[in-house]
gemmi code that builds the backbone of each chain (N, CA, C; Angstrom):
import gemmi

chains = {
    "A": [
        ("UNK", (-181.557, -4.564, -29.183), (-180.216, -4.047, -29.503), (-180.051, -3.953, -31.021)),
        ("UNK", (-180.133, -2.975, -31.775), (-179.781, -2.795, -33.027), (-178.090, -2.669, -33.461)),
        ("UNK", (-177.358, -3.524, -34.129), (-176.391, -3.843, -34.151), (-176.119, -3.364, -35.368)),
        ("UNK", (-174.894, -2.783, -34.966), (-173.472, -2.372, -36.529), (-172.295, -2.291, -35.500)),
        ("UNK", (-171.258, -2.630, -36.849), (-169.880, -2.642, -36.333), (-169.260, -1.258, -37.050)),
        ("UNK", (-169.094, -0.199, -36.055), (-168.358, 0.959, -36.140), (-167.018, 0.610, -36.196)),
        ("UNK", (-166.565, 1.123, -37.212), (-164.998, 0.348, -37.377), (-163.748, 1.729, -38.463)),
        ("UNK", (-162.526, 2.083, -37.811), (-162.065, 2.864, -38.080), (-161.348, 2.219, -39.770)),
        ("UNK", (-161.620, 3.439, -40.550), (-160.811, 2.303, -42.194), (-159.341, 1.998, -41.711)),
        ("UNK", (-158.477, 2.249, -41.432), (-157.210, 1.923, -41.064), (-157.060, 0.605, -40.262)),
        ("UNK", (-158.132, -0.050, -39.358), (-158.413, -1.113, -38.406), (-158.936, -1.816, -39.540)),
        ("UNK", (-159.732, -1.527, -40.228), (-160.058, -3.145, -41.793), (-158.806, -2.936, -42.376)),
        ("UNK", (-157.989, -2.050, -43.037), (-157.145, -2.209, -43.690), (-156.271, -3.035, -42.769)),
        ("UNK", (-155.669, -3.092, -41.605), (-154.921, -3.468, -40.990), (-155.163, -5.070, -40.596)),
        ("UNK", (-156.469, -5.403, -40.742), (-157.277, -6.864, -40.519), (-156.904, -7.774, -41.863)),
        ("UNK", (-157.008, -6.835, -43.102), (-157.235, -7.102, -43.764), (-155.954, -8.032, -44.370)),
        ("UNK", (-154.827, -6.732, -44.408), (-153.298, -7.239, -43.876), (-152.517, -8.314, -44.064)),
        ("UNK", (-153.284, -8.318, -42.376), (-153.208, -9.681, -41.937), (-153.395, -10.950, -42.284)),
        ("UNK", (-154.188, -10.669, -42.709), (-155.050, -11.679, -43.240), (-154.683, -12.587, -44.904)),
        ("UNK", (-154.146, -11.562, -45.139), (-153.337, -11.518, -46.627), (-151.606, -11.810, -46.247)),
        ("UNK", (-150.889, -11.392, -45.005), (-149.798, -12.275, -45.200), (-149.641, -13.337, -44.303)),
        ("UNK", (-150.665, -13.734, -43.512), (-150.662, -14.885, -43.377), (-151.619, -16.075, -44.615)),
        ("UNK", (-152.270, -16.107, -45.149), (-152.391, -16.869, -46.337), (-151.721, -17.684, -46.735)),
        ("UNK", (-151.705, -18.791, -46.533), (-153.351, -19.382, -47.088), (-153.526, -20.466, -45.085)),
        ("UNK", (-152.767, -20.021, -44.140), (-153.023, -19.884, -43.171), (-154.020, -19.052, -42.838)),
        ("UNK", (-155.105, -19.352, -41.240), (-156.103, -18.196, -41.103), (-155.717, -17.427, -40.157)),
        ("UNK", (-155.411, -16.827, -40.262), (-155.275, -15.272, -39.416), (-156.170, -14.801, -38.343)),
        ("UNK", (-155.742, -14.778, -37.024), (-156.768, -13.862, -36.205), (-156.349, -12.949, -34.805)),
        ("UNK", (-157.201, -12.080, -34.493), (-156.831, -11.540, -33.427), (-157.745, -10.556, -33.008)),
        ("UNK", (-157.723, -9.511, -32.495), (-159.132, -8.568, -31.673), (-158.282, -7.816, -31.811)),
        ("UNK", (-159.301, -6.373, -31.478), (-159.426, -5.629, -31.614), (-159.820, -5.212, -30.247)),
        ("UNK", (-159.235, -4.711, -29.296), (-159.739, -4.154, -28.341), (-160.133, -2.850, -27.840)),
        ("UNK", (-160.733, -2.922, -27.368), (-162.005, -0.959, -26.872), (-162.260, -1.061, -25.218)),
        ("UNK", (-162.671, 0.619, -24.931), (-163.075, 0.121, -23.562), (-164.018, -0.285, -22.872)),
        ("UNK", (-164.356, -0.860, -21.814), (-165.106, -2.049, -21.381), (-166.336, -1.049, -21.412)),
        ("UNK", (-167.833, -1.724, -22.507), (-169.006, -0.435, -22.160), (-168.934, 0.638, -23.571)),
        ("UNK", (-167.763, 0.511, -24.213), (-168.015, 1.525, -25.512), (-168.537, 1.470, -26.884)),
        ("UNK", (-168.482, -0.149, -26.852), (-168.483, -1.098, -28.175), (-167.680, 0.424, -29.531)),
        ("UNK", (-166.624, 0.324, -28.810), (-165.671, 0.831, -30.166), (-164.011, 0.317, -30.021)),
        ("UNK", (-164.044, 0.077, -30.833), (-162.652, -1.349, -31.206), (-161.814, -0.073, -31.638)),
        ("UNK", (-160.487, 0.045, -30.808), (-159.543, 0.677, -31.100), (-158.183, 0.291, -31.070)),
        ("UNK", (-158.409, -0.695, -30.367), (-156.155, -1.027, -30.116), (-156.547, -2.436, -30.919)),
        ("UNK", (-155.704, -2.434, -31.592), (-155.648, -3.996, -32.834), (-154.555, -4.547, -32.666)),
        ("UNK", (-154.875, -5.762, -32.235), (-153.747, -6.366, -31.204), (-153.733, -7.829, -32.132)),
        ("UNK", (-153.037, -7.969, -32.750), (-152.675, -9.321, -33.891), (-152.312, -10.651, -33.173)),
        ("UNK", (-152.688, -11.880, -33.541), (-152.759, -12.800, -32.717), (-152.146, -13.676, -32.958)),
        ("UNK", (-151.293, -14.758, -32.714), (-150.474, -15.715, -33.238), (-151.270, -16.636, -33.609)),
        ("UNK", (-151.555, -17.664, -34.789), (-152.501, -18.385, -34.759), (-151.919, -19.643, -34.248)),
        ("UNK", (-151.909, -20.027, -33.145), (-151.185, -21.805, -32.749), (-151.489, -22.894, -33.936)),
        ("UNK", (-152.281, -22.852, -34.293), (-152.936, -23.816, -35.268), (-151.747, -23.927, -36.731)),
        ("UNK", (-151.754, -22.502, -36.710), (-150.495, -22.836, -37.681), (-151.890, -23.709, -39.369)),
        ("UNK", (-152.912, -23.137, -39.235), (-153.176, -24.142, -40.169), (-154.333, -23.599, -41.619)),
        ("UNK", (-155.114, -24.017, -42.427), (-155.133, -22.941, -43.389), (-157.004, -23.035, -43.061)),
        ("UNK", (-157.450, -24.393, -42.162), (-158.628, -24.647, -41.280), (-159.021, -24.413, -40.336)),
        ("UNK", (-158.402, -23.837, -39.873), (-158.267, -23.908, -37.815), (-157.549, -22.664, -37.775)),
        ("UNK", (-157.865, -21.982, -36.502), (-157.329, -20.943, -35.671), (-157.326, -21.140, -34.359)),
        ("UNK", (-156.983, -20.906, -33.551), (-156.577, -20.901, -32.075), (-155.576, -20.375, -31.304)),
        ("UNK", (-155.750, -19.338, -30.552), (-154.910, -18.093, -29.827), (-153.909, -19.018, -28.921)),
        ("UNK", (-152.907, -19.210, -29.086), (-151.906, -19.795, -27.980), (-152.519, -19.207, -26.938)),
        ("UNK", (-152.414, -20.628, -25.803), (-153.595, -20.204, -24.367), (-152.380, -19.587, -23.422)),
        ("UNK", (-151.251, -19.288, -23.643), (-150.324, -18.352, -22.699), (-150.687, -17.078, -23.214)),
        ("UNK", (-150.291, -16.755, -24.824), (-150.692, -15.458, -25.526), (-152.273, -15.067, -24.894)),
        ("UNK", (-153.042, -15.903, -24.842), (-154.683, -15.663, -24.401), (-154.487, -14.974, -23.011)),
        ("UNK", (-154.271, -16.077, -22.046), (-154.060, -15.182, -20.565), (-153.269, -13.653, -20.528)),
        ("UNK", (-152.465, -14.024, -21.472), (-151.526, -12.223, -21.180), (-152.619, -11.227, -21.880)),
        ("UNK", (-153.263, -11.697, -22.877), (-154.164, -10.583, -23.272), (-154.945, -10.276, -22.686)),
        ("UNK", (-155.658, -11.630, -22.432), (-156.988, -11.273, -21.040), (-156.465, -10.558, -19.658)),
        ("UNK", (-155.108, -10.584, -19.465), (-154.937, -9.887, -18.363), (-154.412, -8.336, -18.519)),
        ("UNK", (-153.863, -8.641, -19.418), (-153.803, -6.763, -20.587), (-155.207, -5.947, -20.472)),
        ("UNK", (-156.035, -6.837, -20.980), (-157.613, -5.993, -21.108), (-158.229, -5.785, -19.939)),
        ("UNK", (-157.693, -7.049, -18.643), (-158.639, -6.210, -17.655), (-157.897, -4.703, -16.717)),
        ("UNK", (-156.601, -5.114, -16.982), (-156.051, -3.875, -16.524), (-156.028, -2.505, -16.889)),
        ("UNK", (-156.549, -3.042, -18.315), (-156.663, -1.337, -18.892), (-158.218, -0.974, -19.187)),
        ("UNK", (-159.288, -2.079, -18.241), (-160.832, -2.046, -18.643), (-160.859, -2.101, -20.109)),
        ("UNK", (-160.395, -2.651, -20.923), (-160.906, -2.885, -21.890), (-161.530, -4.464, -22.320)),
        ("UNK", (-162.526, -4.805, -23.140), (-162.744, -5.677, -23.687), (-162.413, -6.048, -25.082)),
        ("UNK", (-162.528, -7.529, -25.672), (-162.453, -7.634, -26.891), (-164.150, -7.324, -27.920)),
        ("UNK", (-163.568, -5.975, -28.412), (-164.957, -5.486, -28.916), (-165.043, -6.340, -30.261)),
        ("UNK", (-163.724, -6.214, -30.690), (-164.064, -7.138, -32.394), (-162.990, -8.302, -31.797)),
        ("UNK", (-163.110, -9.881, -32.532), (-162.798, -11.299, -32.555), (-162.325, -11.489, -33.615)),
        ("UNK", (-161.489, -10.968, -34.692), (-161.801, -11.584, -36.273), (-160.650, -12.491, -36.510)),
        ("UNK", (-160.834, -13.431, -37.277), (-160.323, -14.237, -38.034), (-160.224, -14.017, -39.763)),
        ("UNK", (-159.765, -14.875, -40.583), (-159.898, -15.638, -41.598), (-159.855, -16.511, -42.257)),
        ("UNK", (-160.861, -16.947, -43.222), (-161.306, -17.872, -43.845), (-160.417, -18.018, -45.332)),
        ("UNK", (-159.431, -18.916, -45.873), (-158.739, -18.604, -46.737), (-158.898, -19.085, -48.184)),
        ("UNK", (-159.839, -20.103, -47.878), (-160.738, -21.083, -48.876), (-161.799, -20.907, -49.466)),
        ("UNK", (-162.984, -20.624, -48.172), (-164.209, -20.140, -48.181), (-164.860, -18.983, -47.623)),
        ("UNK", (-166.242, -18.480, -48.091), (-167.018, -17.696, -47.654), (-166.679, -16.884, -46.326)),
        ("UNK", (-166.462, -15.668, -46.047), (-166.362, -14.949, -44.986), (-168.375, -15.193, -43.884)),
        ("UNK", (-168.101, -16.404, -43.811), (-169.468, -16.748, -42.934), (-169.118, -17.335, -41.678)),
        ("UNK", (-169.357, -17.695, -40.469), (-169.145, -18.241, -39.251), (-169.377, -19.870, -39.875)),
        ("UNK", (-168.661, -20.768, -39.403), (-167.760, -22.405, -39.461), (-169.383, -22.574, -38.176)),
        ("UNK", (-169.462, -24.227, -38.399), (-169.879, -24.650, -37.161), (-168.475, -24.510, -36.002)),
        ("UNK", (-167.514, -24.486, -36.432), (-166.214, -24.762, -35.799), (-166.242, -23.327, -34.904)),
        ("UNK", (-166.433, -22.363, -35.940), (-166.480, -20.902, -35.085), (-167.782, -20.756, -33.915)),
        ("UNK", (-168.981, -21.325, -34.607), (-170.082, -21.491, -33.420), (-170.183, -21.935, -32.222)),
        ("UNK", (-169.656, -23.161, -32.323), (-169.201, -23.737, -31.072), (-168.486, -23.509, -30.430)),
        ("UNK", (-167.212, -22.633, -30.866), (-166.233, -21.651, -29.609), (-166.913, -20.545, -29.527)),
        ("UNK", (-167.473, -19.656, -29.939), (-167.665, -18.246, -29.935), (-168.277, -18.752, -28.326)),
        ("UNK", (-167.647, -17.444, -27.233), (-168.127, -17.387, -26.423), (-167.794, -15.839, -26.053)),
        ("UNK", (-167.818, -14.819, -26.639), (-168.386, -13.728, -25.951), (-169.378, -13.067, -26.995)),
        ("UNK", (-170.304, -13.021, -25.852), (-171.735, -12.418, -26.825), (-171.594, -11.073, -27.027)),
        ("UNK", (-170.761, -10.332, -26.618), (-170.895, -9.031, -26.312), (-169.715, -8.253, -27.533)),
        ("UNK", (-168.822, -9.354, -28.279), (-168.382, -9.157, -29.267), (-168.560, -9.297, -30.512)),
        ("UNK", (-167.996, -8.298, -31.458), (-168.775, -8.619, -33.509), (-167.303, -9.446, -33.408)),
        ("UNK", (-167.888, -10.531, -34.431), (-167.075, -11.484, -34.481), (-167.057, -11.387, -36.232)),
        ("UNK", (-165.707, -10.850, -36.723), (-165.652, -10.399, -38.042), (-164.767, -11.267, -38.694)),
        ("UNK", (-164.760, -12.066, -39.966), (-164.422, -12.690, -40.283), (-164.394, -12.098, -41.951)),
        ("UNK", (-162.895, -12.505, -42.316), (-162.008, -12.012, -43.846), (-162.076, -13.363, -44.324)),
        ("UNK", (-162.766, -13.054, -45.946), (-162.309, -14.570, -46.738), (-161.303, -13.743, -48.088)),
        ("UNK", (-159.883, -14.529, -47.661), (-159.488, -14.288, -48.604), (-158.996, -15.149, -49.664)),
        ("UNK", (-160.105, -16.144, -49.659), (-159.997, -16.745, -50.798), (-159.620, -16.193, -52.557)),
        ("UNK", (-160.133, -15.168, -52.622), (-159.846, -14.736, -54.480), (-158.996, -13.558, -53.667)),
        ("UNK", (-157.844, -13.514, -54.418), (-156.336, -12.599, -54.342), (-157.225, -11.096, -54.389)),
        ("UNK", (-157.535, -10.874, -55.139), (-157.867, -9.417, -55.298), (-158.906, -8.967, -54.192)),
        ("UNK", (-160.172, -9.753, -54.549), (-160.814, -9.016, -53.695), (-161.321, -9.996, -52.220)),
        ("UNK", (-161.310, -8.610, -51.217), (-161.647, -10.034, -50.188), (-162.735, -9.333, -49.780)),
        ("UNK", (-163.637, -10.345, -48.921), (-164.648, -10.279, -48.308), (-164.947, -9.759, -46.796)),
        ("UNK", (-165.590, -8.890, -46.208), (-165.510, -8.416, -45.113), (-166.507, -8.331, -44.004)),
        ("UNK", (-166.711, -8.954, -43.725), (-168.372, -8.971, -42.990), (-168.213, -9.445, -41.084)),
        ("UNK", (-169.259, -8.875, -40.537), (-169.223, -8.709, -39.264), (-170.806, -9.323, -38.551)),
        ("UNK", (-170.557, -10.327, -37.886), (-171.414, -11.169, -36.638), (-172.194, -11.121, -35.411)),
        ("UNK", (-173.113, -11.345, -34.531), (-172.782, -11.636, -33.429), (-173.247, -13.027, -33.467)),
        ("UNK", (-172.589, -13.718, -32.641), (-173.029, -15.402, -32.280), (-173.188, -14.967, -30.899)),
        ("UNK", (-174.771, -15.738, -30.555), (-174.847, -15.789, -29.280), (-175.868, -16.638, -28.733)),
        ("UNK", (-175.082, -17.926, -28.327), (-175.879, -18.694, -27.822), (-176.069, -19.857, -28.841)),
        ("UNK", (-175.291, -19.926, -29.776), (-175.478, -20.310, -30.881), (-176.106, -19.954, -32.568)),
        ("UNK", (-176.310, -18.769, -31.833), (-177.075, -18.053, -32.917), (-176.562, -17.145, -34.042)),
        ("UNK", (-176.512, -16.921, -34.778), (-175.289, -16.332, -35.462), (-176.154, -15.028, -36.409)),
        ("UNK", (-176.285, -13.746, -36.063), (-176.398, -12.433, -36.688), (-175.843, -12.228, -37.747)),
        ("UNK", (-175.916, -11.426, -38.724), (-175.014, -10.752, -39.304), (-175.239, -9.145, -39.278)),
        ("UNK", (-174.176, -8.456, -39.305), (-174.914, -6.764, -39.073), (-173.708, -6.204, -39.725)),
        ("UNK", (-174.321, -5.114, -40.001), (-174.018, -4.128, -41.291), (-172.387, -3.623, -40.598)),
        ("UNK", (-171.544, -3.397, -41.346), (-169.859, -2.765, -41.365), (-170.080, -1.411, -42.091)),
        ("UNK", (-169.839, -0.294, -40.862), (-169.718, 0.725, -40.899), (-168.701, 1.280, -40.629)),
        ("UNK", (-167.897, 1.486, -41.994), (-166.453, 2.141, -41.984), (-166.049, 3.656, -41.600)),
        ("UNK", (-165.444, 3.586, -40.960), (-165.445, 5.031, -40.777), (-164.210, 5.415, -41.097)),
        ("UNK", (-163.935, 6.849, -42.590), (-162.933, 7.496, -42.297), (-162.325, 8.120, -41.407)),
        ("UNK", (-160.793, 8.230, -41.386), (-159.955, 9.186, -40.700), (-160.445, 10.355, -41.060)),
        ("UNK", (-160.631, 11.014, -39.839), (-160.532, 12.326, -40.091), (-159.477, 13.772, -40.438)),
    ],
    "B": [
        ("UNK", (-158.170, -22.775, 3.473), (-157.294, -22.698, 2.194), (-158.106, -21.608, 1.079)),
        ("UNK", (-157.538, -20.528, 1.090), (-158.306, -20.254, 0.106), (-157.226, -19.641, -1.490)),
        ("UNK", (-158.071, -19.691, -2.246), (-157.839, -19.826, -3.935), (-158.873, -18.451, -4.472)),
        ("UNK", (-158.218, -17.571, -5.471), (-159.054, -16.819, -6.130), (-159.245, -17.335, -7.558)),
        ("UNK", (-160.948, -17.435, -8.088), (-161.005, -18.056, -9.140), (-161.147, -17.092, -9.997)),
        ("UNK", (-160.740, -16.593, -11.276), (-161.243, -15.567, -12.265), (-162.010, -15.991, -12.847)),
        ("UNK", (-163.336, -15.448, -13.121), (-164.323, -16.169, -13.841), (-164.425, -15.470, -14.967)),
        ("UNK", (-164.714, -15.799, -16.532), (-164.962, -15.097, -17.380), (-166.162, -14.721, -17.910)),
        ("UNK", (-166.410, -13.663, -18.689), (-167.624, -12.689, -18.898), (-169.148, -13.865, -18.993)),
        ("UNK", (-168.900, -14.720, -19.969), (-169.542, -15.905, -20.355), (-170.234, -16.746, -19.264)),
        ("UNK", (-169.469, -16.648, -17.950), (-169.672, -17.681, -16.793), (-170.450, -17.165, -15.732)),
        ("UNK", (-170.604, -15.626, -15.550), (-170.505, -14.516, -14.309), (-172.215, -14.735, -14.188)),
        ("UNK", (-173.033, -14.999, -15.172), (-174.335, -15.434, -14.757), (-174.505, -16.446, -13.834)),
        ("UNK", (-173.240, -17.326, -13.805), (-173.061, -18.174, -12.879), (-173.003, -18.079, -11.145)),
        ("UNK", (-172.164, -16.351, -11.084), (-171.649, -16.396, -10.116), (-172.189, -14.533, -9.612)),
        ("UNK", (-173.662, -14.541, -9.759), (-174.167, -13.375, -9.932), (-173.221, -12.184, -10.456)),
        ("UNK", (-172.505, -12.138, -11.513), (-172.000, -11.299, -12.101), (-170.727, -10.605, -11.398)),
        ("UNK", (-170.216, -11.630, -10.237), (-168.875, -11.595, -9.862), (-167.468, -12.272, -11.099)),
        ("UNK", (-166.457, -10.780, -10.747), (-165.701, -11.773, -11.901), (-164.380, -12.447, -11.560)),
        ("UNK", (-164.312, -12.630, -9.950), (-163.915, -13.639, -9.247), (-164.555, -13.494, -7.516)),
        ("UNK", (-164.147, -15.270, -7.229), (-164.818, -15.643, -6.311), (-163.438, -16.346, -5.073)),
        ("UNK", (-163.872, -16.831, -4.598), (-163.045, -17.452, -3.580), (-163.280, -18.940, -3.286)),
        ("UNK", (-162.347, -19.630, -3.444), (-162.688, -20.998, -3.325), (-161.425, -21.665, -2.538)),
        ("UNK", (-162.114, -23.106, -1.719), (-160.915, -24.332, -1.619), (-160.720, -25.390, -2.429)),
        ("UNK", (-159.564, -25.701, -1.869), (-159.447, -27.220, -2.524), (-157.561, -27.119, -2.946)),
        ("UNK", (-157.852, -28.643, -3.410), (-156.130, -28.850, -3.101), (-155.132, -28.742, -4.557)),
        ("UNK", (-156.904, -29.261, -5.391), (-157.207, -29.332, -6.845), (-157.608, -28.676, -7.713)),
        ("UNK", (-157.314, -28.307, -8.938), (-158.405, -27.986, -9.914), (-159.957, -28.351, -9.984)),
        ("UNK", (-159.821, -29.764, -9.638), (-161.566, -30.146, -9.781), (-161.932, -29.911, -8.474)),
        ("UNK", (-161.186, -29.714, -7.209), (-161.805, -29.322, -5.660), (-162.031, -28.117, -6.122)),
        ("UNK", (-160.942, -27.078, -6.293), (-161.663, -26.165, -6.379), (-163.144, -25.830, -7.291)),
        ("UNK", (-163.155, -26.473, -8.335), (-164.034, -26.268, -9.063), (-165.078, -26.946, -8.627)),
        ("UNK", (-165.170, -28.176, -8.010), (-166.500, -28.627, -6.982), (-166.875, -27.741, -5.779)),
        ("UNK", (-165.928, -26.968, -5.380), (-165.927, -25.730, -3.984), (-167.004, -24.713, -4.802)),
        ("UNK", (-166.485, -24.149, -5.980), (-167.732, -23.082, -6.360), (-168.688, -24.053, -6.544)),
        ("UNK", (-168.954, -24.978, -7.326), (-170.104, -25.210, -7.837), (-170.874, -24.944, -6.764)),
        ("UNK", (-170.638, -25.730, -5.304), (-171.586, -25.839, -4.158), (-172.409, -24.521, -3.922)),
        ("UNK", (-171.686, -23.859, -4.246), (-172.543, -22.214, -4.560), (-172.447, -21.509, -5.867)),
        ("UNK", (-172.697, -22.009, -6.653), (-172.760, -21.377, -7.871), (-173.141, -22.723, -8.955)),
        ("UNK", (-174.360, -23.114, -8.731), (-174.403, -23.990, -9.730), (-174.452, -24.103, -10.930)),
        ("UNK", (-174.025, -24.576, -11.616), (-174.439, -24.609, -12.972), (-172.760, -24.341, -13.714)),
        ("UNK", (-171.914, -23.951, -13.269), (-170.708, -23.719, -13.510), (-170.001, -25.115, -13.943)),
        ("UNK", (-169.621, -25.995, -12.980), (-168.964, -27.097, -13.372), (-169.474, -27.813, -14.565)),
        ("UNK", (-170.918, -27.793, -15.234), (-171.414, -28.262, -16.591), (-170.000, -27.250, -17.568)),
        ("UNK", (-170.463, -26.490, -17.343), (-169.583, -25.922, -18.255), (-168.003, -25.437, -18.666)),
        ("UNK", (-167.965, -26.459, -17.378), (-166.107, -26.502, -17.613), (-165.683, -27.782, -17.904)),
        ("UNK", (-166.165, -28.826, -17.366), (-166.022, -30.084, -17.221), (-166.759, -31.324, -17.825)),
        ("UNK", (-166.235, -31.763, -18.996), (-167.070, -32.998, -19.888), (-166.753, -33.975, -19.626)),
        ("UNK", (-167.247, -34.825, -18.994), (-166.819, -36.637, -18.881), (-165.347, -36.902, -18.258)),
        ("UNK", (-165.363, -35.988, -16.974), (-164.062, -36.131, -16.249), (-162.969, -35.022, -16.617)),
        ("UNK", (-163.021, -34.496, -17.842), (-162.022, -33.694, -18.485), (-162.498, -32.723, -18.556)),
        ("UNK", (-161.313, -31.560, -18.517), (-161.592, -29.920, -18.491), (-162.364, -30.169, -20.258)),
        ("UNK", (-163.439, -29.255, -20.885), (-163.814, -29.147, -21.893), (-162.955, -28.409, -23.049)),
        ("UNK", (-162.894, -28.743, -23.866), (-161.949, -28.441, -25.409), (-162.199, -26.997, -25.283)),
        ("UNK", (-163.446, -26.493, -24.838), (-163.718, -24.851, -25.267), (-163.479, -23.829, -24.412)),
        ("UNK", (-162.763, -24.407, -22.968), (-162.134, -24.109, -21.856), (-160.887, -23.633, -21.379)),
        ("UNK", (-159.726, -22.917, -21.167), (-158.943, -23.267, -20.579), (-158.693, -22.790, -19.172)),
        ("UNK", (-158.178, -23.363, -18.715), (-158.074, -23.311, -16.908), (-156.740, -23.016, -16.753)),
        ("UNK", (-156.038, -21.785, -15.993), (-155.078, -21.717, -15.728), (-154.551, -21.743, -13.817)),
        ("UNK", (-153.635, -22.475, -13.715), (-153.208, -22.149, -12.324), (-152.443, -21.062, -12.081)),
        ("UNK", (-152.413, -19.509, -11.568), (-151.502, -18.847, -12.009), (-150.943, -18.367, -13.292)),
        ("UNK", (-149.445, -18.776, -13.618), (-149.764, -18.667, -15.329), (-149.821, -19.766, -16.559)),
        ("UNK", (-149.928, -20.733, -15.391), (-149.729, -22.271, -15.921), (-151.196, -22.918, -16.105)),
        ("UNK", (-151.238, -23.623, -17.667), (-151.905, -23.975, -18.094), (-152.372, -24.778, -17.775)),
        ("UNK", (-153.325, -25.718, -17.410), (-153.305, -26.837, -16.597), (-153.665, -28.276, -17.371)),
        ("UNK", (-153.533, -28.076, -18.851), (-153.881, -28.833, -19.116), (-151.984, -29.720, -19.477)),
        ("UNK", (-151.021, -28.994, -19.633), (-149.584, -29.112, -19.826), (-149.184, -29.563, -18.278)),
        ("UNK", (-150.235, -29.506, -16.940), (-149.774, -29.591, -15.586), (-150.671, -30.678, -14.553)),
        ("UNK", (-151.362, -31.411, -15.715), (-152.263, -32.601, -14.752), (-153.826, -32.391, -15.100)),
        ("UNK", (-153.800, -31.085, -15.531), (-155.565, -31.170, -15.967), (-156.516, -30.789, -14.836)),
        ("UNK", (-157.282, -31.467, -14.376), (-158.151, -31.175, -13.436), (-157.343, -31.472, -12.162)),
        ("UNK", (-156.337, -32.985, -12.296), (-155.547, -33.172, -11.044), (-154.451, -32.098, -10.392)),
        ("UNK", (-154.200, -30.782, -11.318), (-153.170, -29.976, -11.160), (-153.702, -29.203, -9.927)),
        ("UNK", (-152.302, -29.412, -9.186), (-152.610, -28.916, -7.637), (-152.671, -27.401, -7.969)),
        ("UNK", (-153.058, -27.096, -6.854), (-153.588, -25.808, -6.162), (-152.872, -25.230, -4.976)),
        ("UNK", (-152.288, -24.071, -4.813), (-151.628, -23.604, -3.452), (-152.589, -22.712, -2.868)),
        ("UNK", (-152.314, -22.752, -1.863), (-152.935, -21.232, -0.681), (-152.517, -20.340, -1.768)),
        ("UNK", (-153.486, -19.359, -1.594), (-152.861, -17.973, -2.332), (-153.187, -18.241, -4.079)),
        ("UNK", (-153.264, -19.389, -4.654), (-152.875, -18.924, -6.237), (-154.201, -18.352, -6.776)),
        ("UNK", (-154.060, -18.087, -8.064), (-155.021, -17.795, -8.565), (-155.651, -18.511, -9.705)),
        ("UNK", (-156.714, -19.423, -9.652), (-156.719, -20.447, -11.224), (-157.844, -19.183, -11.706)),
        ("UNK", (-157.424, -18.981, -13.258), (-157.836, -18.327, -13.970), (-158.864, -18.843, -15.041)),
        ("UNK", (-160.142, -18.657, -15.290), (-160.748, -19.508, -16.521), (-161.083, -18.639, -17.556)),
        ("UNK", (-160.772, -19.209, -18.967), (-160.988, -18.387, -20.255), (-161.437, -19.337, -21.068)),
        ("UNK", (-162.434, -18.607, -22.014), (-162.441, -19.636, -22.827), (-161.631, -19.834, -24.237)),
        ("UNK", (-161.649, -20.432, -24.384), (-160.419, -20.741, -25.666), (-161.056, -19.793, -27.181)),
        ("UNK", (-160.233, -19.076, -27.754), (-160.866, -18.683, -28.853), (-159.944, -19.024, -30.029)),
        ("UNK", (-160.697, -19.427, -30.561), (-160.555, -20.645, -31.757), (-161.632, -21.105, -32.371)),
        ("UNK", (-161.582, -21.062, -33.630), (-162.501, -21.529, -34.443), (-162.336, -21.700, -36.180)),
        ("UNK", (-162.412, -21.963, -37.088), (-162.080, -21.880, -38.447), (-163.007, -22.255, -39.493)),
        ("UNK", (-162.627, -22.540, -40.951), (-163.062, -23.192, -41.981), (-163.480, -24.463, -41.856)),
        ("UNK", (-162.825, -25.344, -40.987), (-162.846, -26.824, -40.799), (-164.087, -27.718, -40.082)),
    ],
}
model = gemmi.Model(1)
for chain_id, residues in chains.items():
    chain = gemmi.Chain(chain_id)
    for i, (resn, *xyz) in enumerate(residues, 1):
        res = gemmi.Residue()
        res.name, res.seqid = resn, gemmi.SeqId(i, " ")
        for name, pos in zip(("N", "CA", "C"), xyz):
            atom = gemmi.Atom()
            atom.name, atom.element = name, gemmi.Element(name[0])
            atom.pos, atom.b_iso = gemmi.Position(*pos), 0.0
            res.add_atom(atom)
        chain.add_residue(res)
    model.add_chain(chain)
structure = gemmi.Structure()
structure.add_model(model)
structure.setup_entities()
């Protein structure tokens, strides 16, 4: 499987966002596509329960309504992303040990320095942690 | 008595790539001892040292079960316990 994350510029800008007004909290949520396309189109923002500037975690009521959102409309979570507000846009042992869908880029924002942030895209699977190239794509 | 279990993408190797199954029990952990008996390898991965696992969550319907007894949270004819895994992870 040769891996890149096809990704619309308006969906990073919109990650990116996020990511920036929640600060110095971490920010996360998916990106969902349809089940089989690996293309991330509905960007669906996530409450972080954690509330914290270390930790992320999807309120597990918010989780079920999404998971039951996506199977009704066959979609999956194609992108997972979070952010990192301290450090390096790299996968946490913390992120390793939850990541459990292999079949998603698990993209992670450090927006540690104000200006510029960091943008990079994953797969963990099995414990294993990829990194693969972010391929932006303009609007047409 | 039967119970529909939702299994998630992660688990379905478990349950030859069904993404729910049918089970009894009165319980969370009956039901979840009901699949294992045919689907082994499942209950490792829900269940650590008596307790649903941190990287787990188990729902009865739309109720969480860890806010409703945990593994002891009953089970009706008809419901549906749902399993996801928790996504969460950070800097820390």
């Amino acid at each position: 499987m040769t891996d890149v994350l096809r990704i619309h510029r308006d969906l990073v800008d919109e990650i990116v966002a996020h990511a920036r007004r929640d600060h110095p909290d971490e920010a996360c949520g998916v990106i969902a596509g349809p089940e089989g396309s690996d293309r991330p189109l509905r960007f669906i923002p996530m409450l972080n329960a954690a509330r914290s500037p270390t930790f992320y975690e999807f309120d597990s009521a918010d989780l079920l309504k999404l998971y039951r959102e996506m199977d009704a409309n066959d979609e999956v979570p194609v992108v997972i992303y979070h952010s990192h507000t301290a450090t390096e846009a790299y996968p946490s042992r913390t992120d390793v040990s939850y990541a459990s869908e292999p079949g998603a880029h698990y993209v992670l924002v450090s927006t540690r320095d104000p200006e510029e942030h960091e943008f990079r895209s994953y797969r963990i699977v099995e414990g294993v942690i990829t990194e693969e190239p972010v391929e932006v794509v303009e609007a047409e | 008595m039967a119970v529909t279990v939702s299994i998630p993408t992660i688990l379905r190797t478990h349950t030859g790539g069904e993404k729910s199954v049918e089970a009894a029990g009165k319980t969370v952990l009956e039901v979840i001892d009901d699949v294992e008996s045919r689907h082994s390898g499942l209950k490792a991965r829900l269940v650590k040292e008596e307790k649903l696992h941190r990287f787990v969550n188990v729902y009865v319907n739309d109720e969480d079960v860890r806010f409703a007894g945990g593994l002891d949270a009953e089970v009706k004819d008809g419901d549906t316990v749902t399993i996801l895994p928790a996504v969460a992870g950070g800097a820390r």
